[in-house]
DSSP file (Angstrom, degrees, kcal/mol; ACC not computed):
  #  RESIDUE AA STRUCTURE BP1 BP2  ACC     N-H-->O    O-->H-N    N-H-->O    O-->H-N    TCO  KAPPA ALPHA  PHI   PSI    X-CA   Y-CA   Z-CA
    1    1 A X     >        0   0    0      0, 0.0     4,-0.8     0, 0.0     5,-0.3   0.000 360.0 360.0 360.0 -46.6  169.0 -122.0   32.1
    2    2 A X  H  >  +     0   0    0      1,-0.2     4,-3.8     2,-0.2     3,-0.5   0.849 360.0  50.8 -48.1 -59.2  167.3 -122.2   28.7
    3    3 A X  H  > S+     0   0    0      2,-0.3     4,-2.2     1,-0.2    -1,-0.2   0.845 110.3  48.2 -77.8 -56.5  168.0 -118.3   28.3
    4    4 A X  H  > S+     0   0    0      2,-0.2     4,-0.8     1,-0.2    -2,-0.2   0.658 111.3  52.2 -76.3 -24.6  171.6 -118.7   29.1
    5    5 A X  H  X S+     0   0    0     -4,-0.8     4,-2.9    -3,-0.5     3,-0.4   0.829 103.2  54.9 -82.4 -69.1  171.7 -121.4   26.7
    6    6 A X  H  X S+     0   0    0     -4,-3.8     4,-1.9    -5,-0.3    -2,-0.2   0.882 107.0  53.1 -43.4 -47.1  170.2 -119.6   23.9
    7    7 A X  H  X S+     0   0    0     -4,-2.2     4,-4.3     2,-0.2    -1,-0.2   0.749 103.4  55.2 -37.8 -46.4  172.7 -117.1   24.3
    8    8 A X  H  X S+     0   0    0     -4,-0.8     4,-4.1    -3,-0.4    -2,-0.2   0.930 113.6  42.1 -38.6 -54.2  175.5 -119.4   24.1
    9    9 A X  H  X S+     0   0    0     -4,-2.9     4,-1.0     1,-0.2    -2,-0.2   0.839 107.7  54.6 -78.6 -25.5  174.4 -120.7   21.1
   10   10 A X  H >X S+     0   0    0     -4,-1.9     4,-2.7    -5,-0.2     3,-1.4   0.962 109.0  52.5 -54.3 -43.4  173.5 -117.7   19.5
   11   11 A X  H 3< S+     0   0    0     -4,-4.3     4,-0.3     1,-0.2    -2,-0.2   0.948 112.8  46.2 -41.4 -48.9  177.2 -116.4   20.3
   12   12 A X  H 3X S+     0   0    0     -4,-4.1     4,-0.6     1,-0.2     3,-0.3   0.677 107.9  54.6 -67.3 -18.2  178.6 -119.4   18.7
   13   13 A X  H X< S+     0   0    0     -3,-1.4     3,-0.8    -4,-1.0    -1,-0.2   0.897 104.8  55.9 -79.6 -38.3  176.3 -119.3   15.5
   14   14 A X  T 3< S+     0   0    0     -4,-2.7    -1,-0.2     1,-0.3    -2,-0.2   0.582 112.1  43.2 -80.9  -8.9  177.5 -115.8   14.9
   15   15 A X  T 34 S+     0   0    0     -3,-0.3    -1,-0.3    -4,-0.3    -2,-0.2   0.544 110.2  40.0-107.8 -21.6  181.3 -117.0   14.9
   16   16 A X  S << S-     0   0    0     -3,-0.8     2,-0.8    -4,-0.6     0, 0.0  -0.541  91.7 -76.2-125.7-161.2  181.5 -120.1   12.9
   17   17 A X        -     0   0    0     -2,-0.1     5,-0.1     1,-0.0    -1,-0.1  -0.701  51.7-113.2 -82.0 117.8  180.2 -121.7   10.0
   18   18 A X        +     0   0    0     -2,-0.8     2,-0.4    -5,-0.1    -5,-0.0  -0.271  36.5 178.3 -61.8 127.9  176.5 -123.2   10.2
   19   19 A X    >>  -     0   0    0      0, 0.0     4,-0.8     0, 0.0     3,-0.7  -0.964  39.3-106.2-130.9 160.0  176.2 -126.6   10.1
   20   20 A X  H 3> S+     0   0    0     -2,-0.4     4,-1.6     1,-0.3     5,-0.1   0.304 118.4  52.5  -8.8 -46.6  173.3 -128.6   10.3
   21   21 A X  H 3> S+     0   0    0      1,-0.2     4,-4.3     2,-0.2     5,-0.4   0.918 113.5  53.0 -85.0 -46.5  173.6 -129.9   13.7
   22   22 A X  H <> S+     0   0    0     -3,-0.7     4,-2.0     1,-0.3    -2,-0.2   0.898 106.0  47.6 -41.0 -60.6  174.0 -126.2   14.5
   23   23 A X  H  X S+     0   0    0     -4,-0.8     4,-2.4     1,-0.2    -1,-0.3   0.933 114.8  47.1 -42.4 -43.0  171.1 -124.9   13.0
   24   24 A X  H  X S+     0   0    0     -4,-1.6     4,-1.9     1,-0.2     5,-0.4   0.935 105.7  54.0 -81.8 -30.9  169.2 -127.4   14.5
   25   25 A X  H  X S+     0   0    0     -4,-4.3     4,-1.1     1,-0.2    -1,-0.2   0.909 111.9  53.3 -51.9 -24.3  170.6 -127.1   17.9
   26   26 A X  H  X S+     0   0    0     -4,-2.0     4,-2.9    -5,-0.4    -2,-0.2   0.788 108.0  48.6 -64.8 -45.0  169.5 -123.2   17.3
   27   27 A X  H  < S+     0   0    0     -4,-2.4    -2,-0.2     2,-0.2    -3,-0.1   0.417 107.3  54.8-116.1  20.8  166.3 -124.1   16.5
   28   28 A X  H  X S+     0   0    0     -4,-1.9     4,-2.3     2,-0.1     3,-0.3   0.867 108.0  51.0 -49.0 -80.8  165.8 -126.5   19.6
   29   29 A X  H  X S+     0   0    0     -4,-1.1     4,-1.9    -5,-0.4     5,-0.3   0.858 105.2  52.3 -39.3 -62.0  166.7 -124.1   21.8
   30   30 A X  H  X S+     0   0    0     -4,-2.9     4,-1.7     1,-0.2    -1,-0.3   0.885 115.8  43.6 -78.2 -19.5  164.3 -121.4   20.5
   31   31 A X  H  > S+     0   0    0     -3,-0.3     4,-1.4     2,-0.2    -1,-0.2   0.888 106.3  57.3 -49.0 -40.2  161.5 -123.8   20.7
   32   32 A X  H  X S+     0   0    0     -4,-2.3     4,-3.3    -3,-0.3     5,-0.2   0.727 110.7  42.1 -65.7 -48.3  162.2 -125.0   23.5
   33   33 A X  H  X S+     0   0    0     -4,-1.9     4,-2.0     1,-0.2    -1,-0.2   0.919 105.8  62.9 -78.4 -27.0  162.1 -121.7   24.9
   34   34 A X  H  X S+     0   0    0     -4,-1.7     4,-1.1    -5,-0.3    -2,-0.2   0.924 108.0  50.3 -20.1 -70.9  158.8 -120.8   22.9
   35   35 A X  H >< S+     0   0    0     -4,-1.4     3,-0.6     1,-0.3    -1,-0.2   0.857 103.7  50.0 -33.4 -62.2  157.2 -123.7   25.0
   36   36 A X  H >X S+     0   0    0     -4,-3.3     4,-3.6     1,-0.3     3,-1.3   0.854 112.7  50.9 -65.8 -30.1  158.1 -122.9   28.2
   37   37 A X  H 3X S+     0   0    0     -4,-2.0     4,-0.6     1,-0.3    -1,-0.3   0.795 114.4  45.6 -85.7  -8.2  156.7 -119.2   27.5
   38   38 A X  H << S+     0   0    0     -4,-1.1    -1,-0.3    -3,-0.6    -2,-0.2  -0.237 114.1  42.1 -95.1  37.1  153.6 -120.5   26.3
   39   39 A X  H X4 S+     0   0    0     -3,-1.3     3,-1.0    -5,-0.1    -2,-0.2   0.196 107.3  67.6-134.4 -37.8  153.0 -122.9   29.0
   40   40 A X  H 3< S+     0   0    0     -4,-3.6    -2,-0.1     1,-0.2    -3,-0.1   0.821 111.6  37.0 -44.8 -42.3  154.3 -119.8   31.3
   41   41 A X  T 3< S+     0   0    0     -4,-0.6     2,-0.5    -5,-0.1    -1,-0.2   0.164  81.1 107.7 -79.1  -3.7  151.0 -118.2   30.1
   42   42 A X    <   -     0   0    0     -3,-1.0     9,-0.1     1,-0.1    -3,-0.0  -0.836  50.0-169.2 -87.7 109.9  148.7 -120.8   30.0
   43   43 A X        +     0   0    0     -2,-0.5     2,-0.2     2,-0.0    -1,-0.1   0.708  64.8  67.8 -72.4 -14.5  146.6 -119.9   33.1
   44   44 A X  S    S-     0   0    0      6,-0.1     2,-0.4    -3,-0.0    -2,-0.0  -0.579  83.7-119.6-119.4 145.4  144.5 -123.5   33.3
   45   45 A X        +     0   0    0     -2,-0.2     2,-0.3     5,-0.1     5,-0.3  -0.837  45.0 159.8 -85.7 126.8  146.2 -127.0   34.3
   46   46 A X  B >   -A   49   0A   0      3,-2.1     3,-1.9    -2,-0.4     2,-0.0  -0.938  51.8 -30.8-146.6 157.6  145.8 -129.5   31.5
   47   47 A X  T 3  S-     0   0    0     -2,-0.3    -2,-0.0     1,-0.2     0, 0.0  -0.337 125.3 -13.9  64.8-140.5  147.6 -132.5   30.7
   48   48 A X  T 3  S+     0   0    0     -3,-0.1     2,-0.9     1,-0.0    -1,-0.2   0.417 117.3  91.5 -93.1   9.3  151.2 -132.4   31.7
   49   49 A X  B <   -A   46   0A   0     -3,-1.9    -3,-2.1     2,-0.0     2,-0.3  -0.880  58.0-177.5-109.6 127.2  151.1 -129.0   32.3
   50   50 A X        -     0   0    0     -2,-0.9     2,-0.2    -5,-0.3    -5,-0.1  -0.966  17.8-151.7-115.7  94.1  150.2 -128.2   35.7
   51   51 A X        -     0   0    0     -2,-0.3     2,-0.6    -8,-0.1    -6,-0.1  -0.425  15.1-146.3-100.6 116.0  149.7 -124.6   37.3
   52   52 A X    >   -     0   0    0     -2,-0.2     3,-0.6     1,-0.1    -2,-0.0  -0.935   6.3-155.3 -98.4 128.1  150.5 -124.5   41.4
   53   53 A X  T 3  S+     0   0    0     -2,-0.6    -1,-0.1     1,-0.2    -2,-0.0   0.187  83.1  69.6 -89.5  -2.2  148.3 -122.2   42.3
   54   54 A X  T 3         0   0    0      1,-0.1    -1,-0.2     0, 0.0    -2,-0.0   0.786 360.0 360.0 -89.2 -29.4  150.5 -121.2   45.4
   55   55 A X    <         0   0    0     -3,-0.6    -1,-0.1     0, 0.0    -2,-0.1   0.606 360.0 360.0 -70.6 360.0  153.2 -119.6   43.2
């Protein structure tokens, strides 16, 4: 979803004019996904991040 999202927004930065909210909605998005691929990689449960060991 995240991925699909990022894409959106990239399409839409690349047609209009940047404004603020845009950028920062861009650079939401690429944190966001940042996180989740560094959480993807984190082998060990701490905190709120929690690794099911079944998956």
């Amino acid at each position: 979803m995240l991925r699909e999202l990022h894409e959106d927004v990239q399409a839409f930065y690349r047609d209009c004019q940047p404004t603020r909210e845009l950028i920062e909605l861009r650079n939401a998005v690429q944190t966001a996904l940042l996180v989740v691929h560094a959480a993807a990689l984190n082998p060990e449960s701490k905190g709120c991040h929690w690794v099911n060991a079944d998956d």
